[in-house]
C-alpha positions as CSV (number, residue, x, y, z in Angstrom):
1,X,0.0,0.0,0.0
2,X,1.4,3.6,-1.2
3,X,1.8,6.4,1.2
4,X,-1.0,8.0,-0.6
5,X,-3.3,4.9,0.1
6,X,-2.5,4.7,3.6
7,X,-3.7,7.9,4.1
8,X,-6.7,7.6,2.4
9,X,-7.8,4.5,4.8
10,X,-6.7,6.3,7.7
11,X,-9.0,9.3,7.3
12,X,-11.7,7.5,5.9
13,X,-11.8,4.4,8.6
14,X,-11.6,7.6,11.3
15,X,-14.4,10.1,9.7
16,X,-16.9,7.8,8.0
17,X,-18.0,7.1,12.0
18,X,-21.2,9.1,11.1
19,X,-22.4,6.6,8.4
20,X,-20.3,3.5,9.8
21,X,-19.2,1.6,12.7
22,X,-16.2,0.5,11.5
23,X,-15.1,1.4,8.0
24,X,-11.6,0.5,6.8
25,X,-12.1,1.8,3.2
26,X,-11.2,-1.8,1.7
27,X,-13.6,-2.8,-0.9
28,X,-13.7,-6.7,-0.8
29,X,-11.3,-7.3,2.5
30,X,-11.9,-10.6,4.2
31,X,-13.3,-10.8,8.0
32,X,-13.0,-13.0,10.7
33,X,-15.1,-15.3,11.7
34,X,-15.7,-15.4,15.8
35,X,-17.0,-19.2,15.6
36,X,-13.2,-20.3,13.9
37,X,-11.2,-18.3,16.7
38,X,-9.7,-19.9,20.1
39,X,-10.6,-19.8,23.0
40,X,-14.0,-17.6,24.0
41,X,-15.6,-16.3,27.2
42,X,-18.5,-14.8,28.3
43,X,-18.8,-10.7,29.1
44,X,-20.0,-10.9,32.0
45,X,-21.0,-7.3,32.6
46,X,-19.9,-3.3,31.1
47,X,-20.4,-1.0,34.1
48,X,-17.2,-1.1,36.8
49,X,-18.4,-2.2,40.2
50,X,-15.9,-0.6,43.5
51,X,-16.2,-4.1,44.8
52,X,-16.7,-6.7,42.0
53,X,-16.9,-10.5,44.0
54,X,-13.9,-12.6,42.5
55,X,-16.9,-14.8,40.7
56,X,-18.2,-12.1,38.5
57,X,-14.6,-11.4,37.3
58,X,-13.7,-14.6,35.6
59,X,-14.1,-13.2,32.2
60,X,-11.5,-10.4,32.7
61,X,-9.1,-13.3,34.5
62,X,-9.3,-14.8,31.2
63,X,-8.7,-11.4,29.3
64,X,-5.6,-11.0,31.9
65,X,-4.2,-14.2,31.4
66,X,-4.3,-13.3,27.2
67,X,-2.5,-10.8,27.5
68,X,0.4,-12.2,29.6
69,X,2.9,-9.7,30.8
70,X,2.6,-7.1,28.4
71,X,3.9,-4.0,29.3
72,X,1.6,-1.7,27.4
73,X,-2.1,-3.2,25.9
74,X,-4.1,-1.3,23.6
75,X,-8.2,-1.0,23.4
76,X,-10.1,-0.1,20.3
77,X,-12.8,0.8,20.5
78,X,-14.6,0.3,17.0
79,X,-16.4,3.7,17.2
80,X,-16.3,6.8,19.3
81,X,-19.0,7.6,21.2
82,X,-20.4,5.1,23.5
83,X,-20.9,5.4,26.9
84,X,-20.7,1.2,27.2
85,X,-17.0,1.0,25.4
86,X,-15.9,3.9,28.1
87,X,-17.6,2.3,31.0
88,X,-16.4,-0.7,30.1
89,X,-12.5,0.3,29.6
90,X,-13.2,1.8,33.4
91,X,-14.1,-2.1,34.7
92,X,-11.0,-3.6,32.7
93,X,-8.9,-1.0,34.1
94,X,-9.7,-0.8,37.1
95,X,-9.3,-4.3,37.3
96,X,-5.8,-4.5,36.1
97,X,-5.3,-1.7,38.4
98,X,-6.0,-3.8,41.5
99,X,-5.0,-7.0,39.8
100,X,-1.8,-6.4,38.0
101,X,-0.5,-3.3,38.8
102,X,-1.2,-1.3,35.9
103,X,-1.0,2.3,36.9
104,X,-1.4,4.7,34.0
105,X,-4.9,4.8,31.7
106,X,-3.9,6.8,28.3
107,X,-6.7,8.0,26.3
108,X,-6.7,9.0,22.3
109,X,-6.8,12.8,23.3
110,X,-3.6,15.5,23.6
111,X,-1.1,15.0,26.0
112,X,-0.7,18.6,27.4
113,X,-4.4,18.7,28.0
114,X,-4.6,15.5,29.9
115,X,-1.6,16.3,31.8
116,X,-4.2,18.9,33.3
117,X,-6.5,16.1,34.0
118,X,-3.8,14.2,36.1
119,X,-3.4,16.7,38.1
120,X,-6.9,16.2,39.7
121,X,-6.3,12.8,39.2
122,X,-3.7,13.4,41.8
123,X,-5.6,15.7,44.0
124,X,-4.0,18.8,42.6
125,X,-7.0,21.1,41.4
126,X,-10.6,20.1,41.9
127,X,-12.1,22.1,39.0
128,X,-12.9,18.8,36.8
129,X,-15.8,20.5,35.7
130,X,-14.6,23.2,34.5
131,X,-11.5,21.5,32.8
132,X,-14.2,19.0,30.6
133,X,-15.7,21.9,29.5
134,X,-12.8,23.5,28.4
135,X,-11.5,20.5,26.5
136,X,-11.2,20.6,22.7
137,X,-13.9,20.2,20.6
138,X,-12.2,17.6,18.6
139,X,-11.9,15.3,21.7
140,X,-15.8,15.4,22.7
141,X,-16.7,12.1,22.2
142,X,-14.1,11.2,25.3
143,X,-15.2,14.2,27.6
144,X,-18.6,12.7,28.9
145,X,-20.2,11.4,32.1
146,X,-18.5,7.9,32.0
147,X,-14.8,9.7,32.2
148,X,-16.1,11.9,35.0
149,X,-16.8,8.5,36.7
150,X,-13.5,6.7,35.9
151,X,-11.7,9.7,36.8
152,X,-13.1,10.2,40.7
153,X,-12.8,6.5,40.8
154,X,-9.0,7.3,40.0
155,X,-8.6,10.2,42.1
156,X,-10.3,8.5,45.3
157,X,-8.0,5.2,44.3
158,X,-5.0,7.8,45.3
159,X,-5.9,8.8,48.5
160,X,-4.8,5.3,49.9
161,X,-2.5,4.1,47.1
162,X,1.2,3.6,47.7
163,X,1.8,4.3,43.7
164,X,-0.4,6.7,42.4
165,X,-2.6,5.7,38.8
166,X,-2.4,8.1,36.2
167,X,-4.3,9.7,33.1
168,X,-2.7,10.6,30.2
169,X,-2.7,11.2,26.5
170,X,-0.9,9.8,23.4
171,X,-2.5,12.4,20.5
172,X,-0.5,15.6,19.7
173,X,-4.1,17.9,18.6
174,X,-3.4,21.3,21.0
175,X,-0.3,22.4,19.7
176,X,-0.9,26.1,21.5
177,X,-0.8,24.2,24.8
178,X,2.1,22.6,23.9
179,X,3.7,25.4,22.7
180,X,2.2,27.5,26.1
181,X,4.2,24.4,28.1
182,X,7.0,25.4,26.5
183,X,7.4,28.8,26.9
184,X,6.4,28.9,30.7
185,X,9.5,26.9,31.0
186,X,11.7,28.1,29.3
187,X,10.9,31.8,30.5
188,X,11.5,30.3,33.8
189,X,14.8,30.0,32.4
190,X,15.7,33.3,31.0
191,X,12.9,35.9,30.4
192,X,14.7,37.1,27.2
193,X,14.7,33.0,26.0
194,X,10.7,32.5,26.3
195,X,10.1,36.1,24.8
196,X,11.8,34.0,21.6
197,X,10.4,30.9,21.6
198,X,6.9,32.7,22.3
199,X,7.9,34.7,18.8
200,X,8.9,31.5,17.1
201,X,5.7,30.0,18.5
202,X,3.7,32.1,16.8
203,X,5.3,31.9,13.8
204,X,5.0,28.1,14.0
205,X,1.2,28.1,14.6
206,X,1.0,30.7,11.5
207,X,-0.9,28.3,9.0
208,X,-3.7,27.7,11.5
209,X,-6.3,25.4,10.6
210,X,-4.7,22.4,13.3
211,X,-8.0,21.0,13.7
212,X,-9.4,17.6,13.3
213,X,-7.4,16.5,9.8
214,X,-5.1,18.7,7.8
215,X,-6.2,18.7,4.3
216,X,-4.2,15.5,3.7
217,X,-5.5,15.6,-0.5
218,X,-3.3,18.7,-0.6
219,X,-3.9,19.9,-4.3
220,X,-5.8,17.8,-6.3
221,X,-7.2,18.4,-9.5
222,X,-9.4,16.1,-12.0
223,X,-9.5,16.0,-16.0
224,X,-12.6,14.2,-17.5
225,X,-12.6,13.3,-21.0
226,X,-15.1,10.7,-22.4
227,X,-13.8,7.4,-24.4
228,X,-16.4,5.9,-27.1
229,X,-16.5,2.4,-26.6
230,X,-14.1,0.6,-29.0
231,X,-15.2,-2.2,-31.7
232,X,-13.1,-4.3,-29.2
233,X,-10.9,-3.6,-25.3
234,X,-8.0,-1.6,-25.6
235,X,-5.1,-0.4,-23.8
236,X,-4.7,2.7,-22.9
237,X,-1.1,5.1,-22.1
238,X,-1.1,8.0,-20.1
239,X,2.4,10.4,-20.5
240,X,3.0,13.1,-17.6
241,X,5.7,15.3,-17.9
242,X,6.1,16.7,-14.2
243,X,9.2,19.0,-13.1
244,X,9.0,20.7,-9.8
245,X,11.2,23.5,-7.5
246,X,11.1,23.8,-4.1
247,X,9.9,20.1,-3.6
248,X,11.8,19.2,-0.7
249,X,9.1,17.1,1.2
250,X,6.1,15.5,0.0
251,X,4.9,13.5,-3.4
252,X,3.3,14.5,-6.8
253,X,1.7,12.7,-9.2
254,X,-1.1,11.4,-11.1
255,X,-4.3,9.1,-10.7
256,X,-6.2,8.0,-13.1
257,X,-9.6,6.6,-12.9
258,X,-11.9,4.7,-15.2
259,X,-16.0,5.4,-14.7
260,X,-15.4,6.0,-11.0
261,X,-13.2,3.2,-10.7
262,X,-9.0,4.0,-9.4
263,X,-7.0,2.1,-12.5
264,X,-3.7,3.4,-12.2
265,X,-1.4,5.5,-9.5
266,X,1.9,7.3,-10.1
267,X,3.3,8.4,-6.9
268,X,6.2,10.7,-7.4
269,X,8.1,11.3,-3.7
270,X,10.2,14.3,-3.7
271,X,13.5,13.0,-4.2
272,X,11.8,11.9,-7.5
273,X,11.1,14.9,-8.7
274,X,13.9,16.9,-10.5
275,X,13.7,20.8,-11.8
276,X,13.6,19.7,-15.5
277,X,11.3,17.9,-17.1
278,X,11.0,14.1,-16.7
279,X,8.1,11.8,-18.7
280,X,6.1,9.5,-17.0
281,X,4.0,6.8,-18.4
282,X,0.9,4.7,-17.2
283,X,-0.3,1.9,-19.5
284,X,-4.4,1.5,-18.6
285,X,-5.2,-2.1,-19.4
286,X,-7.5,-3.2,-21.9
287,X,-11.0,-1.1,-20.9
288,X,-14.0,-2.8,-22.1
289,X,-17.3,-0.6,-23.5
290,X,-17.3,3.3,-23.1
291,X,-16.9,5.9,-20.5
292,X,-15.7,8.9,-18.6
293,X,-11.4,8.7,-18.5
294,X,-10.3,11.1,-14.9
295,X,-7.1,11.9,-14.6
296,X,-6.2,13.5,-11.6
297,X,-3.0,15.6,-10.6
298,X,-2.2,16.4,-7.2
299,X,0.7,18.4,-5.5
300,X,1.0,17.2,-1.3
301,X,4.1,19.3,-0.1
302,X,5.6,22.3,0.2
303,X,7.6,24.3,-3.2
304,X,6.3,24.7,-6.7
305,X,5.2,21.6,-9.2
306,X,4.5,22.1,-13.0
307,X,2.7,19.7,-15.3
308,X,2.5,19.8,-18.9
309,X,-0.7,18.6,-20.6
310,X,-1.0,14.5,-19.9
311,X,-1.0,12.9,-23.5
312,X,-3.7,9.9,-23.6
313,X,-2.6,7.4,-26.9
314,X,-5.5,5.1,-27.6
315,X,-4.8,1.3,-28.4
316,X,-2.8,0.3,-31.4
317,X,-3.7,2.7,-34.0
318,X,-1.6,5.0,-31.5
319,X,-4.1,8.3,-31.8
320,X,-3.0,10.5,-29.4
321,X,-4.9,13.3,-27.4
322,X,-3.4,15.9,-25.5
323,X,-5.9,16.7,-22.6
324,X,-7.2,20.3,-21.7
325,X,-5.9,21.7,-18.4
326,X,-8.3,24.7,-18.5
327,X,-10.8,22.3,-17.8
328,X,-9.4,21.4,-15.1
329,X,-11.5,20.7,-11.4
330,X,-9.9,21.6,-7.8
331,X,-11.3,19.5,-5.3
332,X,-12.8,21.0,-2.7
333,X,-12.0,20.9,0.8
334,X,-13.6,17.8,2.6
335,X,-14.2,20.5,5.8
336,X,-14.2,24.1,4.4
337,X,-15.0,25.6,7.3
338,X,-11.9,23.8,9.6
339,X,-9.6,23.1,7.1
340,X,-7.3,25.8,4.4
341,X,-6.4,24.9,0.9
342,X,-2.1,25.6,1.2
343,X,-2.0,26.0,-2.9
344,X,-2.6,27.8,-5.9
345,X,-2.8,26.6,-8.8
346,X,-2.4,29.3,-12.4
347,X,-1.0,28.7,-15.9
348,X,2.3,29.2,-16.9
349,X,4.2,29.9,-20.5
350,X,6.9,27.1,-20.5
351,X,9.3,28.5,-22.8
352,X,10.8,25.3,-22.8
353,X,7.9,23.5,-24.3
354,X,6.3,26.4,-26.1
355,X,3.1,26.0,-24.3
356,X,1.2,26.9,-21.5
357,X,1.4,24.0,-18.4
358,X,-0.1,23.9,-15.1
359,X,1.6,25.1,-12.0
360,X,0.9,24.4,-8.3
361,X,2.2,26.6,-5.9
362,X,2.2,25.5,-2.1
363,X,1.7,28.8,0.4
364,X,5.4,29.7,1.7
365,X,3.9,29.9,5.1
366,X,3.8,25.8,5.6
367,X,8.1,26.3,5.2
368,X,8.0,29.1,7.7
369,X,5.7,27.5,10.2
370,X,8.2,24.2,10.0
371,X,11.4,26.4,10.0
372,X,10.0,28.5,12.9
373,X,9.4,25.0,14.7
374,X,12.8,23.6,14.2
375,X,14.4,26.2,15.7
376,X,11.6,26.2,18.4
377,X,13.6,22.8,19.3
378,X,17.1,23.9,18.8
379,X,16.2,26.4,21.4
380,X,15.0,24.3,23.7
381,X,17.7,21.7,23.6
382,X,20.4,24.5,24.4
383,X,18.0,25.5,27.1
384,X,17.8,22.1,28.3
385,X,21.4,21.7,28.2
386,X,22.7,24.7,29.8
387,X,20.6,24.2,32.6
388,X,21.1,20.2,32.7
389,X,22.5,20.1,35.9
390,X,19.5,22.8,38.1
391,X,16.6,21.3,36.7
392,X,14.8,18.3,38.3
393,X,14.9,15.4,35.3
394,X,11.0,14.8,35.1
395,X,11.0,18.2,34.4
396,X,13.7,18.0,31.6
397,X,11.9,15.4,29.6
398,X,8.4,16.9,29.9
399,X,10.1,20.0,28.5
400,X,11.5,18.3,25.7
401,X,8.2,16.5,25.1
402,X,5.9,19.8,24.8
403,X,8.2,20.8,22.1
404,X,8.4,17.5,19.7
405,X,4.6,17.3,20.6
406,X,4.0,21.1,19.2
407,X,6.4,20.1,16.3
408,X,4.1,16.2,15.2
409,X,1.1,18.8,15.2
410,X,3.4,20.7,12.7
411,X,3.8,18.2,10.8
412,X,1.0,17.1,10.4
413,X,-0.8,20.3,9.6
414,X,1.5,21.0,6.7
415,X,2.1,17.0,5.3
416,X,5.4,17.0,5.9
417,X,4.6,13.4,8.0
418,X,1.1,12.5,6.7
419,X,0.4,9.2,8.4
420,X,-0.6,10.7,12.3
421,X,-0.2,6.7,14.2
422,X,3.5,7.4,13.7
423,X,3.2,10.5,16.5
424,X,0.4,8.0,18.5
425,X,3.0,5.2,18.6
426,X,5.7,7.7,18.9
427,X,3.9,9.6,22.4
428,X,2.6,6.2,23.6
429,X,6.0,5.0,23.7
430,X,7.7,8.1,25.4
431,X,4.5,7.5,28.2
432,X,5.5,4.1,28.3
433,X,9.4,4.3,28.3
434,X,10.0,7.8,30.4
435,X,7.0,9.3,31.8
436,X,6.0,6.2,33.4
437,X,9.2,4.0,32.9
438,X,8.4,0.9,34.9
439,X,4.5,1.3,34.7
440,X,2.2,-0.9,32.6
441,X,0.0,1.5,30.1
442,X,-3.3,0.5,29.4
443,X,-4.2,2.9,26.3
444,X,-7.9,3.8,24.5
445,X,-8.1,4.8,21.1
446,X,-10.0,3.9,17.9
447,X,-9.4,0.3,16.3
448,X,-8.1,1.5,13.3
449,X,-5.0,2.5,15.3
450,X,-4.2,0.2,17.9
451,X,-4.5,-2.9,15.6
452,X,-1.3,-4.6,14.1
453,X,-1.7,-3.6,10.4
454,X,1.0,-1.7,8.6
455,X,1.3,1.8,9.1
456,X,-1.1,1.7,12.1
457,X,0.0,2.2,15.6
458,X,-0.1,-0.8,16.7
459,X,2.4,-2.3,13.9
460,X,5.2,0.3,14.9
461,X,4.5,-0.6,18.9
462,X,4.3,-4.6,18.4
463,X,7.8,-3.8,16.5
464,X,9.5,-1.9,19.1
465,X,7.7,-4.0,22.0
466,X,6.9,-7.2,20.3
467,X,5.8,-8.8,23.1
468,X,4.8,-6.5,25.3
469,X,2.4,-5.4,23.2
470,X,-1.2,-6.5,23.0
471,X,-3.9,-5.1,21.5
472,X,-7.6,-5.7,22.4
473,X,-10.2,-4.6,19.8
474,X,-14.0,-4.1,21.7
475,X,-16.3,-4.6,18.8
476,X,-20.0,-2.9,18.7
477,X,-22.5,-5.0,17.2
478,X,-25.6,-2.6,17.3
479,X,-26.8,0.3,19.4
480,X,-26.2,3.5,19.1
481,X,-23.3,6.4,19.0
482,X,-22.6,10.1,19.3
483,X,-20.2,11.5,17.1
484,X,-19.8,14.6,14.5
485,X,-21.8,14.5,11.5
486,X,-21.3,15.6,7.7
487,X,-17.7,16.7,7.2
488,X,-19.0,19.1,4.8
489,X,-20.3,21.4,7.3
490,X,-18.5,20.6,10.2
491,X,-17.3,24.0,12.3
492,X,-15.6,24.5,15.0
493,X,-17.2,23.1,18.7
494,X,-19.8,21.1,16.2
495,X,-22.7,19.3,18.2
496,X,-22.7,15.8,18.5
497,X,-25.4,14.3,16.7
498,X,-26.5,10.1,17.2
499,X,-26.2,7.5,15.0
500,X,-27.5,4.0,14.7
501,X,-25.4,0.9,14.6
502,X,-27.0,-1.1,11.9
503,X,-25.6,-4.7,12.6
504,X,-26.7,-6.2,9.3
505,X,-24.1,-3.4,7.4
506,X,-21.3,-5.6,6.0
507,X,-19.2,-3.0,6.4
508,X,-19.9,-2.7,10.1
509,X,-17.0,-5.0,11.4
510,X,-18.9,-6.2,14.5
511,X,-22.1,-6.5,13.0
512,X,-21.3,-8.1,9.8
513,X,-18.7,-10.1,10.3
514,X,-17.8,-11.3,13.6
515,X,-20.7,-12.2,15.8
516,X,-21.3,-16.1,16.9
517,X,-24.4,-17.7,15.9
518,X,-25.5,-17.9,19.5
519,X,-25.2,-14.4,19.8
520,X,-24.3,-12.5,23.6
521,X,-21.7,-10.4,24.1
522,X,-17.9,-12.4,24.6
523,X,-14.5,-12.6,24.7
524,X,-12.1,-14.0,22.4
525,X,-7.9,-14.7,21.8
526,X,-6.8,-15.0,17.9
527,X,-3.4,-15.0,20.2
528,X,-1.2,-17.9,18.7
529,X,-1.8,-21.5,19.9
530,X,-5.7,-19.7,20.8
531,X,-6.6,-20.6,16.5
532,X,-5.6,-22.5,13.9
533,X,-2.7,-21.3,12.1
534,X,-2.8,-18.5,10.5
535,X,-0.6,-19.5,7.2
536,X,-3.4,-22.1,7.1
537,X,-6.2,-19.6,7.4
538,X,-4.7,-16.3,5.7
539,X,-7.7,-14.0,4.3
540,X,-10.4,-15.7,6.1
541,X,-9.8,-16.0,10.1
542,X,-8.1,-14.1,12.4
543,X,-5.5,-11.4,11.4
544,X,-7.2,-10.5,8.2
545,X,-7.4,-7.6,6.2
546,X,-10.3,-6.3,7.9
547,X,-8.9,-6.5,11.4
548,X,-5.1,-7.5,13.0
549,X,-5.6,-7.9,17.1
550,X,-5.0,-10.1,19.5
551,X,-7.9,-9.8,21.5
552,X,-11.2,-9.1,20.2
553,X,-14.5,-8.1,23.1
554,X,-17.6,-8.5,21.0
555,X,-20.2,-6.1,22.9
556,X,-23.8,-7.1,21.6
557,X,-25.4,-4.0,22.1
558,X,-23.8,-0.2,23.1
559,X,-25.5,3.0,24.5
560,X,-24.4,6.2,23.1
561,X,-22.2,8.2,25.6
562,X,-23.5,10.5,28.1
563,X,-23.7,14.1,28.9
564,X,-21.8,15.4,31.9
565,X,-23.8,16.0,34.6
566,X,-24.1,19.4,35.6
């Protein structure tokens, strides 16, 4: 899968929430089949109990026992918005909690931000009312009545406990709290030193628009031109000519599509991408009947990118059509009113060619906001060092960490890293490894990102942890959920609005594809030595295309999540 792909999946699995449960954006992917799996239990119950007698706790023995001595074990929950998957990660962590020592509970929200939240956690500040409300807009799914319960449950839990629990973040969304972090320290340091980060702050922050998703399309635009249907299939080839300046992070390139249908993707990365001219071809294999031809060019980066008209050559007689670029169609943003379009796009004399071409020009402030940022470290680092030896080392590392966090939200925002798990993985790992070194991490976040699949979270944890890595997907079959609605017209502090879980949607991964004929809600291990092997069951059971876990908890029916109680 390109770069290009993976991103595409990734924003589609996580959006489509208002229409879909779970919705990896696969056409045809296999799924697993709960009644082929190992070794399954009964859920015995959702709701945490202070007290719960041994007896009723058998299911989450079994859950224990799965996942062995991992150090840090990941929940997905298959869509945002349910009170049940929230009040049931409370009961499975509180259980590990008094079972097997777990002592930090990470959720899928910012990391500056829930650093707030620890500190009632830890008795610090009681204003937990006022700190929900405050919370970012993007994060309202997490910020309801069930996380209000598991949090006093936490903060009582402290009073008495010889090592303190924590709450905690692994997602990098509130880059001006980050950068706030930062600059109260270092101006703690040297007034004159936080006066310039605060100025190269700002200058960071510059492209605005860190919101839900950057526009992770970039500059896209489509050329349609209709092909009569032949006397017989024939091949098709597509020449590019692309050059670019300024292209020192990012991809160009072409797609080309065939009545709706992706046929062909050229995926140019930077380093391919020269300043003179360089042809490329796609050969479009035999098309059957007539249709609509799209050919869509798109510029994801920072510099300039030029494309000359694509030439289309038509079977063997070898006529050739050089397609129109002032017909040319931008696609729009998929949220207008939270995202900004980086680029321009105008036509340029080529004197080279003779001709006019196409140019894409990305907005020079995406450079400055990651040039501002990478001094924003440098600074710190000297700060950091010069003052090594006065400053308390918990301090040190959360100092460094408000920085990098401010830069992944960089980043991201202008596509010079487009695939966000790599900054989960990254921040779950620094929780895991120095905030909490000697802790074991139980963490909450969407399936799509805790499960083992390449480019996911979960795939660059199981790598560095291997073992000590588990991930436990919870699985709704049918209820109801609050989330945001049409993308289109999503602004900013948009209401949740409720959706219905419709179990018979094959594309609803609970509901479709992995509920036992004897239905219930239940546990299950795809763990090896809990199934038949996998090389004996690729595609069809277990880690499939669809889903890559170790754990799956199939809840049968979910409540949508609450609102705080006043």
């Amino acid at each position: 899968m390109s770069k290009i792909q993976l991103v595409t999946v990734l924003v589609v699995s996580a959006l489509a929430q208002s229409a879909l449960t779970y919705a990896s954006g696969l056409e045809g992917a296999t799924v697993v089949d709960a009644d082929g799996a190992g070794e399954q239990v009964r859920l015995l119950a959702t709701e945490p109990s202070p007290e719960a007698p041994a007896g009723e706790s058998t299911d989450l023995a079994a859950l224990a026992s799965w996942i062995g001595d991992a150090r840090v074990v990941a929940l997905g929950e298959s869509v945002h918005g349910t009170h049940t998957l929230h009040a049931l990660t409370h009961r499975i962590f509180q259980y590990f909690v008094t079972k097997l020592g777990f002592g930090v509970l990470a959720l899928e929200i910012d990391q500056v931000y829930a650093a707030k939240l620890d500190e009632y956690v830890q008795g610090g500040r009681s204003d937990l009312g006022s700190l929900l409300t405050e919370g970012w807009y993007g994060s309202k799914s997490y910020y309801d009545q069930a996380l209000v319960t598991l949090l006093e449950w936490m903060r009582n839990y402290n009073q008495t406990a010889e090592d303190p629990i924590h709450i905690a973040g692994f997602d990098s969304k509130q880059p001006e709290l980050a950068l706030e972090a930062a600059i109260r320290f270092a101006s703690r340091v040297s007034a004159s030193t936080g006066k310039e980060l605060s100025i190269l702050a700002n200058e960071a922050l510059r492209p605005g628009a860190f919101g839900l998703f950057p526009n992770v399309w970039g500059w896209t635009g489509a050329i349609s031109t209709p092909i009569p249907e032949p006397s017989e299939p024939r091949d098709i080839l597509l020449e590019v000519r692309v050059r670019a300046e300024g292209l020192e992070y990012g991809s160009a390139g072409v797609v080309v599509s065939w009545n709706g249908k992706r046929q062909q993707v050229l995926n140019l990365e930077s380093r391919d991408v020269g300043s003179g001219w360089a042809a490329h071809q796609l050969e479009i294999d035999a098309l059957s009947g007539g249709g609509t031809l799209e050919v869509a060019l798109y510029h994801r980066g920072n510099g300039s990118v030029w494309f000359d008209r694509p030439v289309l050559v038509l079977g063997e007689s070898g006529t050739s059509e050089r397609l129109p670029l002032d017909e040319i169609k931008v696609r729009p943003l998929m949220m207008p009113k939270l995202q900004r379009m980086d680029y321009r796009h105008d036509s340029y004399f080529e004197k080279d060619l003779g001709r006019e071409v196409l140019r894409v020009v990305a907005d020079s402030t995406l450079d400055q906001s990651l040039s501002a940022m990478s001094e924003a470290e440098r600074l710190m680092g000297e700060v950091l060092e010069l003052q090594a030896g006065e400053l308390v080392g918990t301090e040190v590392e959360w100092a460094r960490q408000t920085v990098r966090l401010a830069a992944q939200a960089v980043h991201w925002r202008t596509l010079l890293e487009t695939n966000r798990d790599v900054h989960l993985a990254e921040n779950l790992r620094w929780l895991a490894d120095v905030a909490f070194s000697g802790r074991r991490v139980l963490a909450l976040g969407h399936t799509s990102h805790i499960e083992r699949r390449p480019g996911r979270m979960g795939s660059f944890l199981a790598e560095a942890l291997a073992e000590e890595y588990r991930a436990v997907s919870m699985l709704a079959g049918a209820g109801s959920y609050r989330y945001f609605g049409d993308v289109a017209s999503l602004a900013p502090n948009p209401p949740l609005q409720e959706f219905k879980i419709d179990p018979e949607d094959p594309r609803n991964l609970a509901g479709g594809s992995f509920r036992r004929s004897q239905g219930g809600s239940y546990l299950v291990s795809l763990l090896p030595g809990d199934e038949p092997s996998r090389q004996e069951r690729t595609g069809t059971v277990g880690r499939s295309r669809e889903i890559d876990t170790d754990i799956v908890i199939f809840v049968e029916l979910v409540e949508p999540l609450r609102d705080l109680e006043p």
